[in-house]
Residue, then its C-alpha position, 0 to 999 in steps of 0.5 A: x503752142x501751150x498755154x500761157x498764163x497772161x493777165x494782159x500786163x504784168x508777166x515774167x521779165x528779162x533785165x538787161x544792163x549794159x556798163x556805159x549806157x544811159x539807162x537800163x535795157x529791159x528785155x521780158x521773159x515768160x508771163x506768169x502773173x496769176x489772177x489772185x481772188x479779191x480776199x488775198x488782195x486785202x493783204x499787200x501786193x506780193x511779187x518773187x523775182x528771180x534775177x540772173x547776173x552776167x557778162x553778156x546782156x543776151x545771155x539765157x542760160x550761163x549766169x555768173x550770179x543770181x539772187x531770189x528776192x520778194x517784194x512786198x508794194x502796199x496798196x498806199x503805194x498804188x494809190x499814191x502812185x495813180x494821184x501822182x499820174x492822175x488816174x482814177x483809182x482803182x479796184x484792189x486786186x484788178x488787172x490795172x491795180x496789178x500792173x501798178x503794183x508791178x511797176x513799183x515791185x519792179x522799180x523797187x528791186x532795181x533799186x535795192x540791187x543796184x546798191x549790191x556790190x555783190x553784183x557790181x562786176x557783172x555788165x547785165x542782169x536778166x529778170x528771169x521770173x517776176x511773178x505776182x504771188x500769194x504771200x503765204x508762199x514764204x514760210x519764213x519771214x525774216x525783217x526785209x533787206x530794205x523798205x523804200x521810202x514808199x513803204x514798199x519791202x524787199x526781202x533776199x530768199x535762200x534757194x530753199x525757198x526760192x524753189x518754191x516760188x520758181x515756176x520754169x527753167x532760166x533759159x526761156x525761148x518761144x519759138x513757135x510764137x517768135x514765128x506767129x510774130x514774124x509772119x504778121x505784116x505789121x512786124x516783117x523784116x524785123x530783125x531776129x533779135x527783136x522777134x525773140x524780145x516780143x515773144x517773150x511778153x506775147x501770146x496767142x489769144x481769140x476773140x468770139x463774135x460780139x465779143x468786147x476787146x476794149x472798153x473806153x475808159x479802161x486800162x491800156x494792158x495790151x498791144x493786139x496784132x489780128x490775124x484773122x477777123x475783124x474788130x471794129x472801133x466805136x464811139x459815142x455820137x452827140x445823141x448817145x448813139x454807137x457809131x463806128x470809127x474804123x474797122x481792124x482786119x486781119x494782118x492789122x494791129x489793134x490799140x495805140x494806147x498803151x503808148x501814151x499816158x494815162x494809158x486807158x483805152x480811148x473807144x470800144x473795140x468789139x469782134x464782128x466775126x471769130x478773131x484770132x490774135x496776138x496779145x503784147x503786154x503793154x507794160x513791157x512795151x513800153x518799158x522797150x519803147x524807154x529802154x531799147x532804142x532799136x526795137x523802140x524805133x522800129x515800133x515807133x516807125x511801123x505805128x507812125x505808117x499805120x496811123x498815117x494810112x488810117x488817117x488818110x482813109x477817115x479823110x477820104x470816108x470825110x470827103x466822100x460823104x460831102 
């Protein structure tokens, strides 16, 4: 499979509404966030979104209508938004800065189209790109569409400029991906839909020996389902030693916390062995979890087992050690 660019969280995503629902139903699309250097980061966070308007919610390639639009989130609006969710603040241009500016880029665009009436006739709309990007691709900066009371920017681009942002065709499919998840243990029998809406914000990702997965303390970016190798799960002892929680083999996933706020991981998780995987974006997880009730459950149900069998084995390591 080629390569994808993913930083872990944030990526291209698919939106879908439906007339009638209780709230919007998020698909996802290709990753396409690009780590930016630390000087660019200095000047407000900076996402294009393309967005396509239809009838139908499952609808690829046949939009009735589409607008460009460039977001621009101030770092404030990061650190206000990680006081409000008590999170340690953190490092301008890091993945977790990135992933909550992308938050509020995307709820900031939500916000400004569902106040177009331009786009009220249409039943969905698919986020077909979000992209974080460097501003000084816009040549022309006209006043903004809208500033949120945030502070953050919203501004409406003409295709000329669009075309410059835009990196792959509306009509994203993986099916090489959608196969790797549908032969995983922790996915089988999911259904065809499914598959296609976790590989769109999944990708193939390795692990070298004594390679560091997780690190305690740090944003929860990612959901990571091994298919060869093992992880193993460690913790600090009263006396400051490395002990070894659980250990994740092959056919196992890797990683609950992007499930639960504040969304930081709660241990380390170090490859003992080469380790092959597939990497989730978290952040479009959960945004599934809220929104698609379907997938929201089957998720739910196969975590709930896994948890339910590991803690039945650190009960028995429990007794057996008495």
């Amino acid at each position: 499979m080629r390569d994808r660019p993913f930083t872990g969280g944030m990526k291209a995503n698919a939106l879908s509404i439906s007339k009638g629902t209780r709230k919007p139903t998020l698909h996802s699309s290709r990753p396409r966030i690009r780590h930016l250097s630390r000087f660019t980061m200095t000047q407000p966070y900076c996402f294009f979104a393309h967005v396509c308007f239809a009838f139908d919610s499952r609808s690829h390639a046949t939009p009735q209508a589409t607008a460009n639009l460039l977001i621009e989130v101030e770092d404030k609006a990061v650190r206000a938004h990680e006081r409000h969710n008590h999170v340690k603040a953190s490092t301008p241009g890091n993945a977790h800065s990135n992933e909550v500016a992308g938050e509020i880029a995307m709820a900031a665009a939500m916000d400004y189209l569902k106040g177009q009436p331009e786009f009220r006739a249409f039943p969905a709309q698919r986020f077909v790109n979000f992209d974080l990007i460097r501003p000084t691709h816009i040549s022309i900066r006209p006043p903004p569409a809208k500033v949120l009371s945030d502070g953050s920017k919203i501004w409406r681009l003409a295709e000329s400029e669009a075309d410059k942002l835009r990196g792959e065709p509306h009509s994203i499919r993986y099916p090489d991906i959608e196969k790797q998840l549908a032969a995983h243990p922790f996915l089988k029998e999911m259904s065809p839909h499914h598959y296609e809406l976790l590989a769109l914000c999944a990708r193939s990702t390795e692990f070298e020996a004594g390679q560091i997965v997780l690190r305690e303390g740090e944003p929860a970016t990612g959901f990571y389902l091994i298919e060869s190798g093992t992880v193993v799960l460690e913790g600090k002892a009263d006396d400051g030693k490395t002990v070894v929680i659980d250990t994740i083999s092959a056919g196992e996933p890797l990683g609950w916390s992007w499930l639960f706020p504040p969304y930081l991981w709660s241990f380390d998780a170090r490859a003992t062995e080469p380790c092959t995987a597939i990497c989730l974006s978290g952040i479009l997880l959960r945004q599934h979890r809220d929104d698609d009730l379907t997938l929201s459950q089957e998720l739910h149900k196969r975590v709930c087992e896994v948890m339910v069998r590991r803690l039945r084995g650190a009960r028995n390591k429990l007794v057996a050690h008495k």
